[in-house]
N, C-alpha and C positions, 0 to 999 in steps of 0.2 A: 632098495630105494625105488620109491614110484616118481616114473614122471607123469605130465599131467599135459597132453595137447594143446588145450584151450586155457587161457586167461583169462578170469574173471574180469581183472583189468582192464581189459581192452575187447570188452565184448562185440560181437559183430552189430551192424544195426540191424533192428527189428523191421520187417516187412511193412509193415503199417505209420516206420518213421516217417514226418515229412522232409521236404527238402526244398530247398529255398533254391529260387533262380539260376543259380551256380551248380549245384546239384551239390550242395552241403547239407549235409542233416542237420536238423531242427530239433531242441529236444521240445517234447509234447509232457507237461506236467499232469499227471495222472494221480490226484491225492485226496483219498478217501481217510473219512473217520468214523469208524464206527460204520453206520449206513449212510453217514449224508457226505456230503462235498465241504471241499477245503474252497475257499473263495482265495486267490494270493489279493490285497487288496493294495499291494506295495508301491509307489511310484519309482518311476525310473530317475536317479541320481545323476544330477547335472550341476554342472558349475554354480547357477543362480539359483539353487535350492536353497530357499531359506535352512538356517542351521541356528539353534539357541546359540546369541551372546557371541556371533557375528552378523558382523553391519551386513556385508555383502555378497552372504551365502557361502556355499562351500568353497569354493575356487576351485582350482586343480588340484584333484583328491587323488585321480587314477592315474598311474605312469607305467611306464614295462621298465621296471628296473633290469633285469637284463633280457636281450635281445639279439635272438637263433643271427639275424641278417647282420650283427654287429660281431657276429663271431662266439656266441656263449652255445652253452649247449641245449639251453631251455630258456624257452621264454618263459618270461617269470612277470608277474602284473606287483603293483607295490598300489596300495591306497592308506589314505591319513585322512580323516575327517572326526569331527566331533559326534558321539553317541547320539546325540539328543539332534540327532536330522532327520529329516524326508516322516517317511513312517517306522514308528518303533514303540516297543514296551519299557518302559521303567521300571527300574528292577526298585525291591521295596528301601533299600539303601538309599536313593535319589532321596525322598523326602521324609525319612525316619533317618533322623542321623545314629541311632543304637542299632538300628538294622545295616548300616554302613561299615560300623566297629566290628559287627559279627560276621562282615563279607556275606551278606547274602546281594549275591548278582544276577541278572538278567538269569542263568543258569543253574538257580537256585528255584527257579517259579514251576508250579506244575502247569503242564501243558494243558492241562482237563478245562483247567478255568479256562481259557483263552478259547475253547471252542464250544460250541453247542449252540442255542435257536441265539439269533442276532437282531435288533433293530438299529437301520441307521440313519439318525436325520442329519437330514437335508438345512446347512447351516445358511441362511442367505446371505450375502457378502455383505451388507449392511447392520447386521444384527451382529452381536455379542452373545456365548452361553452362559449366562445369567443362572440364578437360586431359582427365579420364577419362572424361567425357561425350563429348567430341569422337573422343579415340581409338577409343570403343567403337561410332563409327555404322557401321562398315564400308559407308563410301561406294563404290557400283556402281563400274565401269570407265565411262568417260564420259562423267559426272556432272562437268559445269562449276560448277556453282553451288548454295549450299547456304544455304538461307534457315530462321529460327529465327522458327517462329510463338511470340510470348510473350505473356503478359497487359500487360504494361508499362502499369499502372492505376493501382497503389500510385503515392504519392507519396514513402514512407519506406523503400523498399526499398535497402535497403544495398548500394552501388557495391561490386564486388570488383574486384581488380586483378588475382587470381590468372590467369596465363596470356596478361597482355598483355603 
């Protein structure tokens, strides 16, 4: 039988980690694909995040279900929110209802499409993206992916269907 000194699990920190005021390390996202950079482009989840098909955003989503100061042995975080919050992909099930019967999920999609050369416009918070919005970006030749920076703040902003 071999043993083994070190735990992968609990690797020591790297030389080069940062460390926050306290002197807590920091993790630093380091995510390459291919040759280029990964962008995280995620917003941070709060209470007032708009979430589809609630009025008044997520609520309290994040709890420590159990907790080391209340006697347990591990803190343990618990969250509950709706899929379709903050930033996310739709898996092809959402709006093919026979792709939903065959369980293709979020976990089902190749990563390949979601990354390579990017344009993202710039949504103004008075406008709408419209057929003639879309038709007029004259998207580059090799341009895989096209992300729509919006305010999505409002809570009363009117759903349009035009163009789904």
């Amino acid at each position: 039988m071999t043993m083994l000194t070190s735990d992968v699990a609990y690797p020591t920190v790297p030389d080069d980690c940062l460390l926050s005021g306290e002197g807590v390390p920091v993790s630093v996202q380091r995510e390459v694909y291919h040759n280029g950079r990964i962008f995280d482009i995620s917003h941070k989840y709060v209470p007032d995040m708009p979430s589809f098909g609630v009025k008044d955003g997520l609520g309290e989503f994040l709890w420590l279900g159990l907790n080391m100061k209340n006697g347990s042995l591990v803190n343990v975080c618990m969250m509950k929110f709706n899929v379709h919050s903050g930033m996310h992909v739709d898996a092809p099930g959402h709006v093919f209802d026979h792709f939903y019967d065959a369980e293709f999920d979020v976990d089902t999609l190749d990563l390949e499409v979601l990354n390579g050369p990017t344009v993202v416009v710039d949504v103004p918070r008075d406008k709408n993206i419209t057929v003639e919005v879309m038709k007029a970006l004259n998207i580059p030749r090799g341009v895989r992916c096209v992300l729509f920076r919006t305010s999505n703040t409002d809570r009363n902003e009117a759903y349009v269907e035009e163009g789904i």
